[in-house]
C-alpha positions as CSV (number, residue, x, y, z in Angstrom):
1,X,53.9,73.5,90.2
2,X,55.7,71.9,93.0
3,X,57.2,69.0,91.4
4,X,58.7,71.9,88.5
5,X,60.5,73.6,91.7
6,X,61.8,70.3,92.7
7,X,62.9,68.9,90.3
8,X,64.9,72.7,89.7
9,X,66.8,72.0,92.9
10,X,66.7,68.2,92.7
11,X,67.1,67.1,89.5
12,X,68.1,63.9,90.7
13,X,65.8,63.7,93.0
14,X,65.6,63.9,97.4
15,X,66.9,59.8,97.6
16,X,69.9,60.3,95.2
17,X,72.5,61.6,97.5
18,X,73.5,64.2,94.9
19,X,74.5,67.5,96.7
20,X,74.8,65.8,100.2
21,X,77.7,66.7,101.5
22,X,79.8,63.1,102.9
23,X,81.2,64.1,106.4
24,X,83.3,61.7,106.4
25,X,85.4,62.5,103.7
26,X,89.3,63.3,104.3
27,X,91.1,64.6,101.1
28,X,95.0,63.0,100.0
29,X,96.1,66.0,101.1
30,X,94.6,66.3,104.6
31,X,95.6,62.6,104.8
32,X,99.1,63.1,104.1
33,X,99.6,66.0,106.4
34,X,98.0,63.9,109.5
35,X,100.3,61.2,108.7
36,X,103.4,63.2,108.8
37,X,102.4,64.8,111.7
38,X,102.5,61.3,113.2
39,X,105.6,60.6,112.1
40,X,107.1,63.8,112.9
41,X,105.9,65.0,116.1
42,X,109.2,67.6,116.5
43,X,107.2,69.9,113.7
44,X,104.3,70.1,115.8
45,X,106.7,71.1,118.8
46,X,108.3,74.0,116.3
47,X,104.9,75.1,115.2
48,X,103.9,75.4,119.3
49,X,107.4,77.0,119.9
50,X,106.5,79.4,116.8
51,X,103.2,80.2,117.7
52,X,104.7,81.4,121.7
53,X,107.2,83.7,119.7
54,X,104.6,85.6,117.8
55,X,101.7,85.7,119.7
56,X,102.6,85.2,123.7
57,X,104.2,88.4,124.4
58,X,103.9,90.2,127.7
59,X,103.1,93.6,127.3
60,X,104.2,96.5,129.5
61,X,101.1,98.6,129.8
62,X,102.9,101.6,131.1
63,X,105.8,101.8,127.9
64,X,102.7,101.4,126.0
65,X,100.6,104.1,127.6
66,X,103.8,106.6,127.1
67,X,103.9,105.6,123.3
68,X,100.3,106.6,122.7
69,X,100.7,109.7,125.1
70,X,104.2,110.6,122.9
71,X,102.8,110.2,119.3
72,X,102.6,112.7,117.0
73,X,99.4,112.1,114.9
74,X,99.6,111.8,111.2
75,X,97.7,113.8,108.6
76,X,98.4,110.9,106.2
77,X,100.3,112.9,103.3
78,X,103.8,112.2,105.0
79,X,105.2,112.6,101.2
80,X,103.8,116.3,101.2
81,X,105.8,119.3,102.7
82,X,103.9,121.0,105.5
83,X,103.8,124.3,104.2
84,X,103.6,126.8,101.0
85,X,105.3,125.7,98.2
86,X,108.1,127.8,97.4
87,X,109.4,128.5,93.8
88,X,113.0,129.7,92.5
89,X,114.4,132.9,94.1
């Protein structure tokens, strides 16, 4: 009954190498961007200099405190009127 399970999962057997996964491996594309990135090292510089303007911001805790303190909270039906509906006069 064991070898049946086996050979399920192994059809090719433990020794064939069949569903190892090769570490090693680097695709074209992965390939090709590494080697641009070589030759074009002022992209990197403008991905670093894109990544400070989007996510290294300083906050200021107090203008942020007032915000929360100054919301108005939403009842999530902004699109409805707040009130009786009111027919023709």
């Amino acid at each position: 009954m064991n070898n049946f399970f086996n050979s399920l999962f192994h059809p090719y057997g433990d020794k064939s190498g069949h569903g190892v996964m090769d570490r090693g491996f680097v695709s074209n594309h992965t390939r090709f961007i590494d080697h641009f990135l070589e030759e074009h090292p002022e992209v990197v510089k403008d991905q670093h200099k894109g990544w400070h303007i989007y996510w290294d911001k300083q906050v200021d805790q107090v203008a942020q405190k007032k915000a929360e303190l100054d919301s108005v909270p939403d009842d999530g039906y902004g699109f409805h009127s707040h009130g009786p509906l009111k027919g023709p006069e």
